[in-house]
C-alpha angles and dihedrals in degrees: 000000000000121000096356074079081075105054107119105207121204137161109258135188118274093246095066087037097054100035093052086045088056085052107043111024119086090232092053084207129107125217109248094209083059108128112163129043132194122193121207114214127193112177095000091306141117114241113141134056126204112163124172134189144133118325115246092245093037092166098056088046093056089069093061089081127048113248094357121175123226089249103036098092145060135179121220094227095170140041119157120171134187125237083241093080119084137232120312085015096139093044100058095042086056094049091051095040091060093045085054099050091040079058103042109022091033085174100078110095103188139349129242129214143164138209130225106223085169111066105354126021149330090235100269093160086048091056084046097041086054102254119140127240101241094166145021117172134142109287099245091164107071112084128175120230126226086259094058091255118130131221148171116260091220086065091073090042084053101037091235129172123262088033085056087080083074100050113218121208117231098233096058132073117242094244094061089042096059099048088051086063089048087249103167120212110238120223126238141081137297116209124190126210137198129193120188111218084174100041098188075077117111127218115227091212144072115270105221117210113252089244087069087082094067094038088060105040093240104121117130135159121180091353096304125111113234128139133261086240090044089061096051 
């Protein structure tokens, strides 16, 4: 473990959160449903982002989980490091964010989280960190605008910002939308992940086996495709 021993982890306002996530995440973008930040510090610094909230689709989330609450669940929607953290840093700051909400927010049942098997990685720190793989399909919601920027589709049905730069009409989907503004889908793989905090909690869903990702073609670590059995 080394020096990631080290990492300090404390709630810290959105505005640091969000301006260190622009600037470190490979999307650039921050997730507005974002509610709670913690900032990970090594030698009195910020360098590390985890911020959770509500799922966009927070109803059809809900269902992922039998008998879930409207407020028993959250989904990790950021996380942006710095290179300045060592090895297993992420791992470990997952593993001490969600000690901290099962002590102080002792509601939440379980935690939420996607992977981006288009542009950045097939989870590798999720399958490290103990979630389960609950779901691997082609990715079919990034698009990429006519100015190079990406974004979720689910951020036009929603009128999101920063979505709200490209103005939707009411009386058109999102998907039609998008191709009139010459919007192009991007290719890859989305991978859900669910970790239960109660684990007398039961998934819904089926719980794929970690192999699947290489069944499947969709491994990818740091933008680069390369397999699960390539990395060990």
């Amino acid at each position: 473990m080394g020096r990631a021993k080290e990492i300090i982890l404390k709630v810290i306002p959105a505005k640091i959160a969000n301006e260190f996530v622009k600037k470190h995440h490979y999307s650039g973008k921050v997730v507005q449903n974002s509610k709670l930040h913690f900032g990970c510090f090594l030698d009195e610094k910020l360098h590390g982002v985890m911020s959770y909230g509500s799922p966009l689709d927070k109803r059809k989330a809900l269902a992922l989980v039998e008998n879930t609450g409207w407020n028993e669940m959250l989904e990790l929607n950021r996380m942006a490091f710095s290179d300045y953290l060592p090895k297993y840093s992420e791992s470990r700051c997952i593993a001490i964010s969600i000690r901290l909400i099962k002590k102080n927010a002792q509601h939440i049942k379980w935690i939420l989280s996607y992977s981006d098997g288009t542009q950045c990685g097939d989870g590798s720190i999720y399958r490290a960190s103990g979630f389960l793989l609950t779901k691997l399909e082609k990715n079919n919601a990034i698009w990429e605008m006519p100015d190079g920027n990406k974004y979720c589709h689910l951020v036009f049905s929603n009128n999101q910002l920063p979505a709200l730069k490209y103005k939707k009409p009411k009386n058109i989907s999102s998907f039609a939308f998008l191709k009139s503004i010459g919007a192009k889908k991007t290719e890859g793989f989305q991978l859900r992940y669910i970790y239960l905090i109660d684990k007398s909690c039961k998934i819904t869903v089926p719980i794929l086996p970690f192999s699947k990702i290489d069944e499947m073609g969709a491994g990818m670590y740091k933008g680069k495709k390369i397999t699960l059995a390539d990395r060990k």
